[in-house]
N, C-alpha and C positions, 0 to 999 in steps of 0.2 A: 815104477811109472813116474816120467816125468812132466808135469803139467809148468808151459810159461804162457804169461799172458801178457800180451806185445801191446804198445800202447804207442799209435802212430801220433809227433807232438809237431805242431809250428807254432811257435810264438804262443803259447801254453803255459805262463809261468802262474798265471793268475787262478787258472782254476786245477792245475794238474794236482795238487797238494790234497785238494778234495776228493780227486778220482781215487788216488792210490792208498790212501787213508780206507778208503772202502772197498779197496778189495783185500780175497782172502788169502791168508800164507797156508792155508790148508784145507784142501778139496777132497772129501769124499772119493777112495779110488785112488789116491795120490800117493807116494812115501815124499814128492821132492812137490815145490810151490815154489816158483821162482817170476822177479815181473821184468822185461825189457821194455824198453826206452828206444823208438827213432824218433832221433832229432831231427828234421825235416830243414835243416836250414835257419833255426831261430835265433832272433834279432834280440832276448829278452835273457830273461833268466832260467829259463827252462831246463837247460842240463843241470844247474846247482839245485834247482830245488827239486829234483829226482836225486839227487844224490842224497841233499838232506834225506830225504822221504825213502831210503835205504832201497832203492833200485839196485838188481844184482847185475843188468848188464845194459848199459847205453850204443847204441848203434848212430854215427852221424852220416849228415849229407853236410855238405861243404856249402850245398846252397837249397833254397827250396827246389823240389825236383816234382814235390805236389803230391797228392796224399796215396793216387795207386802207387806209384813207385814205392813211396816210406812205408806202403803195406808190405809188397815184394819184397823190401829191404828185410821188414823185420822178418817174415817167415823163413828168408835164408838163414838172417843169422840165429832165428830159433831151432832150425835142422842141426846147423855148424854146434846147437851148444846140447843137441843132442833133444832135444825135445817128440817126446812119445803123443802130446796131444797140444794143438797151441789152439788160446783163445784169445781173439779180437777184440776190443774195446776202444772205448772215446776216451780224449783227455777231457770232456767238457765234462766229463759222471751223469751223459745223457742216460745212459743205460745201469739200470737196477744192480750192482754187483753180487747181493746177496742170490742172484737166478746164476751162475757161473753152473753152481752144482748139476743145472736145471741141462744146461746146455752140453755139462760133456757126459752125463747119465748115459744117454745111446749111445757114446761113442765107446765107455765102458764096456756097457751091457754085450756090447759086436752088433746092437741093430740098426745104428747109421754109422758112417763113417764123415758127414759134415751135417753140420747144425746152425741151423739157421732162427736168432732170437727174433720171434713177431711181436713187434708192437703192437699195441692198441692203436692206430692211426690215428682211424675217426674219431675218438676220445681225446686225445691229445690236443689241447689248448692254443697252444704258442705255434700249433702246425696251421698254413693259412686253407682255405678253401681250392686254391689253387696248388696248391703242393701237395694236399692231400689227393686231391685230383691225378697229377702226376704219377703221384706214390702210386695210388691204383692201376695206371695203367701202364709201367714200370713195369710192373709187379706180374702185369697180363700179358706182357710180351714174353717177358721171361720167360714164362709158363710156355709161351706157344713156339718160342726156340729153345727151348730145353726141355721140354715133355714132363716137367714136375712139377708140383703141384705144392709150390712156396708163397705165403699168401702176403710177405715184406720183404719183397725182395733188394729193396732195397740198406735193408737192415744190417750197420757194422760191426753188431754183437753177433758173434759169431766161435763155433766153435769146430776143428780140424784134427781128424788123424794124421800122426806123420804119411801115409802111403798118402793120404791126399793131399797135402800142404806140397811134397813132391811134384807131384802130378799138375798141378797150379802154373798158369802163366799168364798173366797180366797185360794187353798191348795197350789200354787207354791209358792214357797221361791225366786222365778227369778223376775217376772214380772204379773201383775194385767191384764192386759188388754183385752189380749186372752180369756180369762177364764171368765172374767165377762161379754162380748157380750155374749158368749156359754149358761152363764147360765140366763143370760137375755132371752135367743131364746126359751131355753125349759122351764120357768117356765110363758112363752106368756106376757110377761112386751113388752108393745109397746113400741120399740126402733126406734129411726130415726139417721139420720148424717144432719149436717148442713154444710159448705164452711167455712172452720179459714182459715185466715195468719199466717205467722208463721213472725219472728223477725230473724236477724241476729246469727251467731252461738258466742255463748262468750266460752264456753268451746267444748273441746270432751266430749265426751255421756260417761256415767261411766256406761251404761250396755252393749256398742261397745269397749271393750278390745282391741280387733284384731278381723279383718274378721275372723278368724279360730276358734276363741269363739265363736262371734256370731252365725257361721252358724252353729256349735255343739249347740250352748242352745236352738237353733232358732231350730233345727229339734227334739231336744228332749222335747220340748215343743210342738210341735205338734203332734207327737208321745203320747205326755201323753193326751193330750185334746184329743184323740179318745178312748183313754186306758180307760178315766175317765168318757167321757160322748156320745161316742159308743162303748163300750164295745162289747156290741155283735156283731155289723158291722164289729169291728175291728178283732174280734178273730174269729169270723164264717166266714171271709175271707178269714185267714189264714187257715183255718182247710178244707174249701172247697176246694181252692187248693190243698194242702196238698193229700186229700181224691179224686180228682179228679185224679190227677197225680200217683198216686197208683192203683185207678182202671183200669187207662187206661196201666201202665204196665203188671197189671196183667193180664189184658184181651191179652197182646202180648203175654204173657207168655202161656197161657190157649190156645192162636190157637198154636202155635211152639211145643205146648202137643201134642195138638190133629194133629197135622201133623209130629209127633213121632219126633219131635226136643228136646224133652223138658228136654232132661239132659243137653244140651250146654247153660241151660241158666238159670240156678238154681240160678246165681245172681240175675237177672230178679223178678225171684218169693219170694228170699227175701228182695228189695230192698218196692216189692211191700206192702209187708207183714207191713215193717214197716211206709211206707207213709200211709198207711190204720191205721196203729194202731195210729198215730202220728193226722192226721187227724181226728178222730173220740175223742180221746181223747180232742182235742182243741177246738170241737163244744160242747165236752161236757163243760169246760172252760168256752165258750163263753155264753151259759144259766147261768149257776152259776154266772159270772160276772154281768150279765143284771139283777138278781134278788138281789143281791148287791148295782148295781145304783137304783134298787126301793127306796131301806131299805135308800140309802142317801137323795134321794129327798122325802123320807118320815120326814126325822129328820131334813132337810133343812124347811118342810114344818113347823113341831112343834117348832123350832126354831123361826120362824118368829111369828105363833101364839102366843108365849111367849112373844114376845117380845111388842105386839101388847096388849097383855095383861095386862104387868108393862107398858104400857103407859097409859092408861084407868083408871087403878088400884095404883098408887102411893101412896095412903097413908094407904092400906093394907099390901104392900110391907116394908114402914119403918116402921109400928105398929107390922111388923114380924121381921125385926131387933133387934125393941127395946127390944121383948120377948127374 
């Protein structure tokens, strides 16, 4: 069994040295401990001082591409180097390294297949009142678009079966984490959380700008993860309303008719006119979209079987190269 643990870096030369110092070359359940390196585009020293710091495999971006992607990144190149279990971490050594064990324990055992390290939030010092805020209700959406029951959802320490690291696809350019419980929840990969520490803060967080950022990426990330994976919940909401609130105008309008009021209120019946047309239109919307999320968790599914495939089948695969 082979455990690596991917360590997403931009401009990280200053604290990576400390992260990787703490983590371990040998996990419980493991014969093989290996750590990679995406380089995200860094302007610093950050690939030499992995190198010093005996990193076994470096993965680059040519420029920043931003931290989901350099997640994506590493997990492919964690599949490509053969990895049986990958585990997620911070260059800042935000996250405790001696819980590693903690985190891939179930995935051992066969009773989760991804693992989700919860922090202490509310405890947590250097977190503001408004971020923890957030975090919470992050944390609450998740839960109610992915039907699981992860109480840090936002949390980067993290740990993957290959059949799930597989399965995994990423469309934010902001941040991994939301999106990959969500799609954990609906494609039924047994997920659990375990209790992490976390370490002292060495830096600010490069995806908390300003409160006024985060709470704009923070709602427009939640807004997308219902846009993306309840579509129809999302849009047949608005269009119910929409169609609710129009009927119910109209029907004011239709008695102030029939009790011979009904030219004082001609706005009335067109206000009505267009919540009905606005509403009906956005359920129509909401089917179309919902037949859409098929057609993607149809190509998420043939993806994965391909993938499943060049692993079984590798020397069909380069005997088609060499043609």
């Amino acid at each position: 069994m082979k455990l690596i643990i991917q360590i997403p870096c931009y401009n990280e030369a200053e604290t990576l040295a400390i992260a990787l110092k703490a983590l371990p070359r040998q996990v419980e359940g493991f014969n093989c401990v290996e750590w990679l390196i995406i380089d995200d585009g860094s302007q610093d020293k950050t690939v030499e001082v992995a190198r010093e710091c005996g990193v076994d495999h470096i993965v680059k971006h040519p420029v920043n591409k931003g931290l989901a992607k350099a997640f994506m990144t590493g997990i492919n190149a964690c599949l490509d180097k053969g990895a049986d279990v990958i585990v997620n971490t911070d260059a800042d050594n935000q996250y405790e390294a001696d819980d590693i064990p903690q985190l891939t324990a179930p995935i051992i055992s066969g009773s989760a297949e991804f693992v989700i390290g919860a922090r202490p939030v509310q405890t947590i010092e250097h977190f503001s009142p408004v971020k923890k805020f957030l975090q919470k209700l992050g944390s609450w959406v998740v839960r109610i678009a992915s039907k699981t029951d992860i109480p840090d959802a936002p949390s980067g320490f993290r740990a993957m079966s290959r059949a799930t690291a597989q399965k995994l696809i990423v469309f934010s350019n902001y941040t991994y984490t939301l999106e990959t419980i969500i799609q954990a929840g609906q494609k039924d990969i047994a997920i659990t959380s375990v209790p992490v520490r976390v370490n002292e803060d060495l830096r600010p967080s490069r995806l908390v700008k300003s409160i006024a950022s985060y709470i704009n990426r923070s709602i427009i990330t939640i807004i997308r993860i219902f846009v993306v994976y309840r579509p129809f919940r999302f849009f047949g909401t608005i269009g119910v309303v929409l169609f609710s609130l129009g009927f119910i105008i109209g029907l004011r309008f239709l008695f102030s008719y029939l009790d011979g009021e009904g030219s004082g209120h001609i706005q009335s019946l067109i206000l009505a006119s267009v919540l009905l047309g606005m509403g009906f239109q956005t359920l129509l919307i909401a089917f179309v979209a919902d037949l859409l999320s098929a057609n993607r968790k149809l190509l998420e599914d043939l993806r994965f079987k391909m993938a499943q495939w060049e692993k079984n089948n590798p020397t069909k695969i380069k005997s088609s190269d060499d043609n």
